[in-house]
ROLO-289609 format. One line per 3 residues: their letters; for each residue x, y, z of C-alpha. Coordinates in Angstrom, 3 decimals, always signed. Example, Ala and Ser with C-alpha at 12.3 -4.5 7.8 and 13.67 -1.06 7.14 Angstrom:
as) +12.300:-4.500:+7.800; +13.670:-1.060:+7.140
This chain:
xxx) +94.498:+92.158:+87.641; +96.431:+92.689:+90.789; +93.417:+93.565:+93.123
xxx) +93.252:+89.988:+94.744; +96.734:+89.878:+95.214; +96.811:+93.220:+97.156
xxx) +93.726:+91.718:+99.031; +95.677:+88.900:+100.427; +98.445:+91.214:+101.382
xxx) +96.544:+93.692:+103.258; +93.290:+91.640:+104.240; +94.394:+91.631:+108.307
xxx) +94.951:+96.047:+108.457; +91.782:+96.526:+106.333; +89.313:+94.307:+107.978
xxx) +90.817:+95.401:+111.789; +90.514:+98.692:+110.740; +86.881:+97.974:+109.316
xxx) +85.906:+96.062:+112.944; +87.623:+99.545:+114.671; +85.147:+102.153:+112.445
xxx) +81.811:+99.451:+112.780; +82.697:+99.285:+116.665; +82.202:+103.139:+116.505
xxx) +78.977:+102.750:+114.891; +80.121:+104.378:+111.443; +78.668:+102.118:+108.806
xxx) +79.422:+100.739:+105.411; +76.189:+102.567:+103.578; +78.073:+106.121:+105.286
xxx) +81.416:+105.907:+103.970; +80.110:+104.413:+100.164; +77.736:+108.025:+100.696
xxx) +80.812:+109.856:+101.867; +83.270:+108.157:+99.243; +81.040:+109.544:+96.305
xxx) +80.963:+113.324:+97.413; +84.165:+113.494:+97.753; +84.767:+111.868:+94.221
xxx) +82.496:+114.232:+93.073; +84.246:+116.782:+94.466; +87.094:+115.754:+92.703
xxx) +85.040:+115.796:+89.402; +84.306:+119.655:+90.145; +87.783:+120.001:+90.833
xxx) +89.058:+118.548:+87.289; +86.587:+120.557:+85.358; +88.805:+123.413:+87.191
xxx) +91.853:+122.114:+86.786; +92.575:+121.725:+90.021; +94.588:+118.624:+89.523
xxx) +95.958:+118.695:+93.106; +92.749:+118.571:+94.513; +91.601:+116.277:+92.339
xxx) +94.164:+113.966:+93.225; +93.655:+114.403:+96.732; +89.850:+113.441:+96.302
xxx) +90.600:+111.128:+94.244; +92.687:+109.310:+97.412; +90.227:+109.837:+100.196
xxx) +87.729:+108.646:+97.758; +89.637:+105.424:+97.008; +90.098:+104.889:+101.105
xxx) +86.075:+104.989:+101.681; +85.609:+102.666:+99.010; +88.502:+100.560:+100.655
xxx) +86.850:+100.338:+104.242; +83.255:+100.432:+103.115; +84.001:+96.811:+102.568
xxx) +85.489:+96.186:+105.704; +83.138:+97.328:+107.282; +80.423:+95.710:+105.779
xxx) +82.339:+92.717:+106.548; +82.799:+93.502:+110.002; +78.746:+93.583:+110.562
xxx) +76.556:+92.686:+107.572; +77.142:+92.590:+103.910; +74.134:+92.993:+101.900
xxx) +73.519:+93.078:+97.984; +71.847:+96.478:+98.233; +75.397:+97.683:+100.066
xxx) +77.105:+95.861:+97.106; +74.746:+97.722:+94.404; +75.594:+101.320:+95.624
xxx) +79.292:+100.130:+96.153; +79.616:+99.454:+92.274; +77.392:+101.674:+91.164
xxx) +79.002:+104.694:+92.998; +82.734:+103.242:+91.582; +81.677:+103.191:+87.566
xxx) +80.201:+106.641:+88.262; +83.406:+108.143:+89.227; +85.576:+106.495:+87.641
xxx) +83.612:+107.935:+84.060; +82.640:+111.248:+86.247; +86.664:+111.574:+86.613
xxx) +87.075:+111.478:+82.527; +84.052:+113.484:+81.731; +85.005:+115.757:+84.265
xxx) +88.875:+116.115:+82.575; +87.200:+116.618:+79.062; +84.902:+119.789:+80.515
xxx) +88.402:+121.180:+81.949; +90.147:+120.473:+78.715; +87.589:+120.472:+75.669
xxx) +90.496:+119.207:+73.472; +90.166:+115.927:+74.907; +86.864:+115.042:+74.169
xxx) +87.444:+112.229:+71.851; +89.988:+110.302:+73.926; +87.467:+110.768:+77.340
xxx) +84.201:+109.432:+74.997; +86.240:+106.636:+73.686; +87.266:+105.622:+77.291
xxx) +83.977:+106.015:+78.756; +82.446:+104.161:+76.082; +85.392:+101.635:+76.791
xxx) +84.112:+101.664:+80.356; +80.662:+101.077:+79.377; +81.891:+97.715:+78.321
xxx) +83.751:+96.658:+80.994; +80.941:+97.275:+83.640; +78.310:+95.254:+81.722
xxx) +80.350:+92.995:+80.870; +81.232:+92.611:+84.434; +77.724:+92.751:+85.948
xxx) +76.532:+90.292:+83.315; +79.266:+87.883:+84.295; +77.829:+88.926:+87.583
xxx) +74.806:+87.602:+86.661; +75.713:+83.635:+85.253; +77.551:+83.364:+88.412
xxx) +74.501:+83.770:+90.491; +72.538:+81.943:+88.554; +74.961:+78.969:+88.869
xxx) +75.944:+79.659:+92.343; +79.791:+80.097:+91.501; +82.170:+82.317:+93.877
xxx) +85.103:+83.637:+93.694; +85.675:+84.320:+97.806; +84.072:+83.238:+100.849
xxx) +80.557:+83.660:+100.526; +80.831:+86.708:+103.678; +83.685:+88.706:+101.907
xxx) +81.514:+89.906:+98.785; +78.737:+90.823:+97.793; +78.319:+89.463:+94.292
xxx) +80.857:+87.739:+92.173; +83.817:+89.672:+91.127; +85.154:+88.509:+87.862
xxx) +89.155:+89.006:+87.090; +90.259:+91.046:+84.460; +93.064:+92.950:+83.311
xxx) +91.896:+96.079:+84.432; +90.404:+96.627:+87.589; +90.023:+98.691:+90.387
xxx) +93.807:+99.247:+91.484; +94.375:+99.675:+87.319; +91.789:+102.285:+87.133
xxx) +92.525:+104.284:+90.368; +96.211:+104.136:+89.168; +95.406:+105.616:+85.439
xxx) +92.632:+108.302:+87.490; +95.954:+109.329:+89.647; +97.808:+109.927:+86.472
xxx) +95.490:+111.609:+84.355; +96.158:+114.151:+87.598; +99.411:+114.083:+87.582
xxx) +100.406:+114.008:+83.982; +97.431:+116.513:+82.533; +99.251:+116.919:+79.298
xxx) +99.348:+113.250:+78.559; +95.579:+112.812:+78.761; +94.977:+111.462:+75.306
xxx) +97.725:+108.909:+75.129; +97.124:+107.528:+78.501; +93.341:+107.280:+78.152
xxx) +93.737:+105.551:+74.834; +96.444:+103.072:+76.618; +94.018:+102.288:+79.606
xxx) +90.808:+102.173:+77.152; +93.286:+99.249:+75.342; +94.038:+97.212:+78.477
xxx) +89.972:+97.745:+79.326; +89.503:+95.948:+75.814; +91.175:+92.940:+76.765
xxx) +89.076:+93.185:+79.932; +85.961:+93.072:+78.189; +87.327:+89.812:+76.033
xxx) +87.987:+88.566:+79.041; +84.392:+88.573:+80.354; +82.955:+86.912:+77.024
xxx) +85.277:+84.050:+76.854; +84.397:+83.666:+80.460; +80.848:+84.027:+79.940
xxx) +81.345:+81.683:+76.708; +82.089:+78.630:+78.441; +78.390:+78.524:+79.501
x) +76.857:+78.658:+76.249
């Protein structure tokens, strides 16, 4: 919901910083490789409860995925650098659950009702994905993205927000995942009365 607006704020110090890393020939495809092991790092970590070091993945992980962009921006975006982008996000953002419910067995309900929460918003997403391609419709300048990002309620700033407390707040796993698997609900309505308006 508020990832665009944080864009606009921040757009000048992410894409300098994404020239400064591509000028030192560190690429997109690197730091979308380095983001995931370190988010899967932070999955081992969880199923440790190592919620510090979860957290702190969790960060760096965020950062990669920030600047991946930026960089990409900086030289050449490309839909295969867009594919592993997404594709690396969904995975830890469900690895980060999955990972909790290993650590804590006694949250195994609230982590497969948010992950299959999450399996609706990401189809729902790449499917809107989808229509918009096939009717040529954009959201940003065509050299910013890769695809079409569709608003919703909860996005990426939600979700990294709700993975930072699940790592702070351990205890309060089940109310918070049931809370975020809500707002990703309205997210997924969303998407089909977007997607509706093409029928």
């Amino acid at each position: 919901m508020i990832d665009n607006a944080l864009r606009s704020v921040f757009r000048t110090p992410i894409d300098r910083t994404g020239i400064w890393l591509a000028r030192r020939d560190i690429t997109a495809t690197q730091l979308t490789g380095l983001g995931f092991v370190v988010g899967v790092a932070g999955c081992i970590a969880l199923t440790q409860e190592a919620y510090g070091i979860a957290l702190l993945c969790l960060a760096l992980n965020r950062l990669a995925d920030l600047f991946d962009g930026a960089v990409a921006r900086a030289t050449r975006v490309t839909d295969f650098g867009g594919f592993t982008d997404i594709v690396a996000d969904f995975l830890i953002y469900s690895g980060y659950v999955l990972a909790f419910a290993i650590g804590r067995p006694e949250n195994a309900i609230p982590a497969a009702v948010l992950i299959y929460t999450f399996l609706g918003t990401g189809t729902t997403f790449l499917a809107a994905a989808i229509i918009a391609a096939k009717r040529d419709i954009r959201r940003e300048p065509a050299s910013r993205k890769s695809f079409f990002y569709n608003t919703a309620l909860a996005e990426g700033t939600e979700s990294t927000v709700y993975l930072a407390l699940i790592c702070l707040l351990p205890d309060h796993f089940a109310v918070m995942s049931y809370v975020f698997a809500a707002i990703c609900w309205v997210s997924i309505v969303g998407h089909f009365l977007w997607a509706r308006q093409f029928a």
